[in-house]
LUMFI-46757 format. One line per field, with one value per atom (N, C-alpha, C, O): x, y, z; atom name; residue in three letters. Coordinates in pm, whole numbers. Example, Ala and Ser with C-alpha at 12.3 -4.5 7.8 and 13.67 -1.06 7.14 Angstrom:
LUMFI-46757
c1: c(1319	1230	1320	1424	1285	1367	1290	1341);
c2: c(-569	-450	-330	-332	-225	-106	3	114);
c3: c(780	780	780	846	708	714	787	804);
kolpa: c(N	CA	C	O	N	CA	C	O);
voba: c(ALA	ALA	ALA	ALA	SER	SER	SER	SER);
END
This chain:
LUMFI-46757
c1: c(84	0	89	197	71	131	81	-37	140	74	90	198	31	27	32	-40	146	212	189	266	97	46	207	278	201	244	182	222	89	20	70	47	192	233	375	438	416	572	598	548	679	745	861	965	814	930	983	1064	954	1011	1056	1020	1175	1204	1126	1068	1120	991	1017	947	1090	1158	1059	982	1085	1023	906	837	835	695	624	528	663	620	567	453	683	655	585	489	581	462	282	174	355	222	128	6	234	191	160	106	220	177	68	-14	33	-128	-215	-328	-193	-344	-365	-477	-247	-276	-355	-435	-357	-518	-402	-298	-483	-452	-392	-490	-350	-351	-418	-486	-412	-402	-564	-665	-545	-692	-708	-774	-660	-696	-795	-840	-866	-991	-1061	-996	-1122	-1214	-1324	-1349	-1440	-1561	-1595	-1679	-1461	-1468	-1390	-1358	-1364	-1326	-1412	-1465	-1480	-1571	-1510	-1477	-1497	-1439	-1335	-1300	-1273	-1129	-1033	-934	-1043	-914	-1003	-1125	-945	-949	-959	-884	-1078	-1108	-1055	-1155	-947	-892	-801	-726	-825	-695	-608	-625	-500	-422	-486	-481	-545	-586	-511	-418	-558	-508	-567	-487	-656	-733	-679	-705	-598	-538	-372	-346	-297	-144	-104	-50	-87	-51	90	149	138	250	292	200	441	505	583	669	502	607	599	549	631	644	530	469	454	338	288	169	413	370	473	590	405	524	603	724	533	568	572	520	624	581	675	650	766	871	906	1015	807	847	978	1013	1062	1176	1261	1362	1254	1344	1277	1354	1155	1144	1155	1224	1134	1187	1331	1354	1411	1576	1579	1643	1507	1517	1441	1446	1349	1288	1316	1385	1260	1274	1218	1120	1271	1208	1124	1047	1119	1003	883	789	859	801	698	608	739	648	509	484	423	285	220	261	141	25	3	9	-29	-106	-132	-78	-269	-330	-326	-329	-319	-247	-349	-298	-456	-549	-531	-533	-511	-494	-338	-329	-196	-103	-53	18	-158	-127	-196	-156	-368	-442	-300	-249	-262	-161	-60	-37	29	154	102	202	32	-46	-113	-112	-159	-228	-82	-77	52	159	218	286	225	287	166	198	28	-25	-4	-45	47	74	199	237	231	431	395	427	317	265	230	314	149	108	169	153	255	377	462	502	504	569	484	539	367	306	321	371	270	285	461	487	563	662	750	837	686	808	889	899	956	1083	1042	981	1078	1006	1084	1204	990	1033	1094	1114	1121	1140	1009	1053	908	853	858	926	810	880	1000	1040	1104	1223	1204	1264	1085	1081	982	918	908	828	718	643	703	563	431	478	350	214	210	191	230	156	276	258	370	484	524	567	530	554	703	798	710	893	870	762	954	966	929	922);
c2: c(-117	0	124	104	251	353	472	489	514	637	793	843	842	980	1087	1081	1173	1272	1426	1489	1454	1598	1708	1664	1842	1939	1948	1994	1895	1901	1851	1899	1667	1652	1669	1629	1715	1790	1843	1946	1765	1806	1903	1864	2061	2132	2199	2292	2168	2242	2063	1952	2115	1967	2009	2118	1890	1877	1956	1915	2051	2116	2270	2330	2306	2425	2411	2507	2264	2223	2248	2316	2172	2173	2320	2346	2425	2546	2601	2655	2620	2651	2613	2669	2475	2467	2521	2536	2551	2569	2678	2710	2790	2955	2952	3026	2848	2876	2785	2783	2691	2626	2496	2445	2433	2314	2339	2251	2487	2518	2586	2648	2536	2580	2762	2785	2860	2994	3009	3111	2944	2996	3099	3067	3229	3319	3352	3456	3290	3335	3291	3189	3404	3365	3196	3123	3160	2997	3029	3110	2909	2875	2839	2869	2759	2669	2772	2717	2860	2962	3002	3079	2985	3109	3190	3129	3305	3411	3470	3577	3427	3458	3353	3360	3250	3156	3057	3075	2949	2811	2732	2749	2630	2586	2478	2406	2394	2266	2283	2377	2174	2139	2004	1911	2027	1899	1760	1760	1642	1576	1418	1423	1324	1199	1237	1196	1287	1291	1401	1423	1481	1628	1661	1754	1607	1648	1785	1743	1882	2017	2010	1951	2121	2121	2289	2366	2331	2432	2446	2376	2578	2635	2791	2858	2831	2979	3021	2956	3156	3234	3231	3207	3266	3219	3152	3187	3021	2881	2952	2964	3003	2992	2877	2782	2842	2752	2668	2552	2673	2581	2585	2609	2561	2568	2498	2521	2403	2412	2524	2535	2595	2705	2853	2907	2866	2971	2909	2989	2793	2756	2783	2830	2775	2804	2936	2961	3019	3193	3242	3363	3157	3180	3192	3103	3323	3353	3239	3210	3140	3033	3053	2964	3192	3275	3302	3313	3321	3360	3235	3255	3061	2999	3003	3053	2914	2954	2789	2701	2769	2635	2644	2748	2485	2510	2338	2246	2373	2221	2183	2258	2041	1986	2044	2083	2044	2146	2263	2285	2341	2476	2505	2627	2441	2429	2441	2508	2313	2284	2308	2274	2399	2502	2602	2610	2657	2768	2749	2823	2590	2615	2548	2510	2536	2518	2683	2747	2680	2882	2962	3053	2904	3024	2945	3014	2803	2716	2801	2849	2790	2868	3018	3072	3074	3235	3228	3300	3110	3135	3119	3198	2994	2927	3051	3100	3088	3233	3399	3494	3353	3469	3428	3511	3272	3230	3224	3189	3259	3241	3400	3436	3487	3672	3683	3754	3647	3688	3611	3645	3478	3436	3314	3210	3369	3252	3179	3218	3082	2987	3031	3046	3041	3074	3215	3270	3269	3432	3536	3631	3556	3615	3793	3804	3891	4015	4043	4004	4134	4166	4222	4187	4346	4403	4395	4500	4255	4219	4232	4189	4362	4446	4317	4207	4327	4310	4296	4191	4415	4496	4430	4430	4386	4395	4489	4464	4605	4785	4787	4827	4724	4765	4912	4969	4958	5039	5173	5280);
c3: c(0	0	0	55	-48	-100	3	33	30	131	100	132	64	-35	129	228	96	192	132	59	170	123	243	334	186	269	425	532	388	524	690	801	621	717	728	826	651	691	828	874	886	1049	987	934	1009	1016	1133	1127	1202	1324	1399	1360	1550	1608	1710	1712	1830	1898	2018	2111	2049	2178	2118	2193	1983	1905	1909	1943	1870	1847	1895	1859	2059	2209	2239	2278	2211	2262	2171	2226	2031	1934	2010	2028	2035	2023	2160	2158	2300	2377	2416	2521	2264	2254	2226	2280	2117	2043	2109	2060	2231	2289	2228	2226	2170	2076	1986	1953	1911	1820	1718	1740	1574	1502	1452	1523	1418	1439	1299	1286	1216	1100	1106	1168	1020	984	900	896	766	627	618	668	516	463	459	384	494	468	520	609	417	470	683	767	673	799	894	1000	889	999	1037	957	1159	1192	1312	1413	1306	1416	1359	1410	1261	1185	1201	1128	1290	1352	1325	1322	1306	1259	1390	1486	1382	1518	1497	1495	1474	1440	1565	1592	1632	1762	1738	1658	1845	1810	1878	2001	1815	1885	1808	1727	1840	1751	1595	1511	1550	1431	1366	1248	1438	1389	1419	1495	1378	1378	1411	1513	1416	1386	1431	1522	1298	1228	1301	1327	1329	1387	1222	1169	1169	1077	1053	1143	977	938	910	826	975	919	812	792	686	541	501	487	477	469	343	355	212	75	-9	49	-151	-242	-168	-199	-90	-84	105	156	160	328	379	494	291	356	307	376	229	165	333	413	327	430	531	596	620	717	727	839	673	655	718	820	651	722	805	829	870	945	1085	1135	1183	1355	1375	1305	1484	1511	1589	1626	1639	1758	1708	1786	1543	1449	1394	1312	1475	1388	1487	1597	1375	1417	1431	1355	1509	1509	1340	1275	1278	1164	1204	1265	1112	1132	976	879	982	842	714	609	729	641	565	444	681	640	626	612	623	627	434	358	433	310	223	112	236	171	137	26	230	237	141	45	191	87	-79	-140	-124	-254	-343	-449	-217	-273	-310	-393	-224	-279	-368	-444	-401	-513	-651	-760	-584	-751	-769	-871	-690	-665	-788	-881	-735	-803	-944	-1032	-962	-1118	-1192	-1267	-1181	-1220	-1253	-1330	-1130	-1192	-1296	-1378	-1305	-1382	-1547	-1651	-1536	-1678	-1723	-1830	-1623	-1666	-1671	-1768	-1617	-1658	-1760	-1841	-1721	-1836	-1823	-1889	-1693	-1643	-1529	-1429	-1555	-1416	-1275	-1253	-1204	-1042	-1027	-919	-1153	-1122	-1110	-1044	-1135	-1048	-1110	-1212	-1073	-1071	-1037	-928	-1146	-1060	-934	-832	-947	-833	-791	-790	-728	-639	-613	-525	-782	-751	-812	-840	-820	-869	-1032	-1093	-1084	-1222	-1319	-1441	-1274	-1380	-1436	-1548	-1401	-1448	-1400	-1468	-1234	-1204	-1137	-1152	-1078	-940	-1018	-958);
kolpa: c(N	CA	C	O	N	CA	C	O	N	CA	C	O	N	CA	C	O	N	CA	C	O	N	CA	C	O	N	CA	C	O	N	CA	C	O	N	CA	C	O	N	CA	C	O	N	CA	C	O	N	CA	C	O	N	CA	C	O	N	CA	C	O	N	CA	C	O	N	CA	C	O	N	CA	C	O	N	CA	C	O	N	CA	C	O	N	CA	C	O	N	CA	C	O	N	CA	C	O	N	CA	C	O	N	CA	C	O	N	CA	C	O	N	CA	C	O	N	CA	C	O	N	CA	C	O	N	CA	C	O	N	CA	C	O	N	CA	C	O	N	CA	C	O	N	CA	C	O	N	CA	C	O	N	CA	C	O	N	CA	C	O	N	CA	C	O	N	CA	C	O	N	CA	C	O	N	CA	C	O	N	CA	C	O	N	CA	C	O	N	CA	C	O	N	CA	C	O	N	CA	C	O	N	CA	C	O	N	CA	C	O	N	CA	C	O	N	CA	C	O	N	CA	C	O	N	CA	C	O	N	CA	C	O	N	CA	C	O	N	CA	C	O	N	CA	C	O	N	CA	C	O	N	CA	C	O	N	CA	C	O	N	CA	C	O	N	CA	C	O	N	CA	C	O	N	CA	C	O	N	CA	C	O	N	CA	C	O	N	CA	C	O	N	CA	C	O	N	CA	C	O	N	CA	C	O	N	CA	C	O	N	CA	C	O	N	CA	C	O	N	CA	C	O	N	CA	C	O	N	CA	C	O	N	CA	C	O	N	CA	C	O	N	CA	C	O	N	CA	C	O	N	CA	C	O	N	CA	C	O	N	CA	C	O	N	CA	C	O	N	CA	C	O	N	CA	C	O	N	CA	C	O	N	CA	C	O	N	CA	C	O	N	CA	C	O	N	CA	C	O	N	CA	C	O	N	CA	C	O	N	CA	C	O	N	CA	C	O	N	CA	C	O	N	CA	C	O	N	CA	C	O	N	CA	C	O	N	CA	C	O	N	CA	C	O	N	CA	C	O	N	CA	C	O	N	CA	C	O	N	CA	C	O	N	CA	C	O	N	CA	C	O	N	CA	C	O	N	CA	C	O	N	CA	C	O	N	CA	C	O	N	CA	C	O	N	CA	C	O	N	CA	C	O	N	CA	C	O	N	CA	C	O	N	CA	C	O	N	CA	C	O	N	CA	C	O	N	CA	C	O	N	CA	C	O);
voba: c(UNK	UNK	UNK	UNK	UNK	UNK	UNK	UNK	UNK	UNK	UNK	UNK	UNK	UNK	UNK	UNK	UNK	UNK	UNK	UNK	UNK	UNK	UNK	UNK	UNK	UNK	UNK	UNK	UNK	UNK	UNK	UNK	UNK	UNK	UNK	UNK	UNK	UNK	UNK	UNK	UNK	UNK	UNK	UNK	UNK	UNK	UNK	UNK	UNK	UNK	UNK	UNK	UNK	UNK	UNK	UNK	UNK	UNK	UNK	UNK	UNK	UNK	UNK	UNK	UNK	UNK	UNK	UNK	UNK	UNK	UNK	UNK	UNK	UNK	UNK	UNK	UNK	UNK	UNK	UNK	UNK	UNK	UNK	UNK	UNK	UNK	UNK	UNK	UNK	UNK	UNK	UNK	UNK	UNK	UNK	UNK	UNK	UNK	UNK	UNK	UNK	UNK	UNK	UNK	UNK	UNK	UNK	UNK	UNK	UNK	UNK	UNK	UNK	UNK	UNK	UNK	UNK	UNK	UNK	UNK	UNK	UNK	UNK	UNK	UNK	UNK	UNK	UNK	UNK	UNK	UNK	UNK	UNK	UNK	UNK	UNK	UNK	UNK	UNK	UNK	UNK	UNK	UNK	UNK	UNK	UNK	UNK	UNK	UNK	UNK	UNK	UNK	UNK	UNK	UNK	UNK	UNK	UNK	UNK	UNK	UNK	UNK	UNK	UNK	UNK	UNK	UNK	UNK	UNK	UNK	UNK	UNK	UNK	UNK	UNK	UNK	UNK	UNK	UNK	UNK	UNK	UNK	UNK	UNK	UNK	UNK	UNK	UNK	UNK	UNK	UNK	UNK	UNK	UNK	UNK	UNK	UNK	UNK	UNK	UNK	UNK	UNK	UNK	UNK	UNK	UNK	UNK	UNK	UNK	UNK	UNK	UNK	UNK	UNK	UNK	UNK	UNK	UNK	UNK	UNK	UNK	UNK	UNK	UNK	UNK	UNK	UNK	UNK	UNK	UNK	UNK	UNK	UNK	UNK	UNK	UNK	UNK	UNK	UNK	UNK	UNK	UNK	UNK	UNK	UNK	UNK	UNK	UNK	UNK	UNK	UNK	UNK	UNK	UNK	UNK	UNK	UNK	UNK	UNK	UNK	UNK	UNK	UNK	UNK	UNK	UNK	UNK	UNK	UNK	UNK	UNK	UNK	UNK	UNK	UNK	UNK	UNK	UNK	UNK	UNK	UNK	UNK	UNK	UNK	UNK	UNK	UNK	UNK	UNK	UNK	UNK	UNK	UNK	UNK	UNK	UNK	UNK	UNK	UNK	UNK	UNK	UNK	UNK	UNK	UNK	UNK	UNK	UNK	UNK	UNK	UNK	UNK	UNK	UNK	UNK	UNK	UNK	UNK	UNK	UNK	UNK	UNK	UNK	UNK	UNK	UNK	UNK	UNK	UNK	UNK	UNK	UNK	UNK	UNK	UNK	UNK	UNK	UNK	UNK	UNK	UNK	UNK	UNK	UNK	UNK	UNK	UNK	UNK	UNK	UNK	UNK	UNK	UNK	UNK	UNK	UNK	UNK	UNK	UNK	UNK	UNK	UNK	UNK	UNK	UNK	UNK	UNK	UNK	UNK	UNK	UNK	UNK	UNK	UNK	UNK	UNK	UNK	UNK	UNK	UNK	UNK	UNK	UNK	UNK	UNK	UNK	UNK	UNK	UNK	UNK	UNK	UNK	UNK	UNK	UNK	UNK	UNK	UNK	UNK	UNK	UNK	UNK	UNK	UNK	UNK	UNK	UNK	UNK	UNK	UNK	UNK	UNK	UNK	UNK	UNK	UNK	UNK	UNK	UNK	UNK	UNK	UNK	UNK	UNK	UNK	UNK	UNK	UNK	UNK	UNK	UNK	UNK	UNK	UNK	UNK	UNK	UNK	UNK	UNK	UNK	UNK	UNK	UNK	UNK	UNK	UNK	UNK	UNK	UNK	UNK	UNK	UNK	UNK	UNK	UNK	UNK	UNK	UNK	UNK	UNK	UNK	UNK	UNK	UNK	UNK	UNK	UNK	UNK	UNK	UNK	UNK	UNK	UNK	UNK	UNK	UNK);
END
């Protein structure tokens, strides 16, 4: 049997970081981007046997071991495997997309803007 590993369960943080992540946010998810299943702004998913939650960076990006690398380790946040990997997919199609308006794969704007106009 084959076991399909979404972003969702990526252990990026070690369990000394985890521990304390998780004991900033309540064993509860932080994440508050926009979703159906948020109600209040924060994501009601806790850590239980049925729910993993993952210690990583605010905004993972297309590639969460590349921003984990530069990341304040003071800076990570609760995420529950859901909304973890809603997240790092929404900036993998953020990137896809820049890569169709500019051109070159994984470059993006030179200068970071939006419009493709440049500073």
């Amino acid at each position: 049997m084959t076991a399909t590993v979404s972003a969702g369960v990526i252990p990026v943080a070690g369990w000394d970081r985890w521990l304390e992540v998780m004991e900033r946010a309540g064993y509860r998810c932080q994440c508050e981007r926009p979703h159906p299943k948020h109600r209040g702004g924060r994501c009601e998913n806790e850590h239980h046997d049925g729910c993993r939650m993952v210690a990583g960076p605010k905004d993972p990006g297309p590639d969460p071991a590349r921003t984990m690398a530069t990341c304040d380790p003071d800076e990570l946040i609760a995420w529950c495997p859901d909304c973890w990997d809603r997240s790092v997919r929404a900036a993998r199609k953020a990137l896809r997309d820049a890569d169709h308006v500019y051109g070159v794969p994984g470059q993006g704007s030179l200068f970071g803007d939006d419009d493709g106009e440049g500073a």
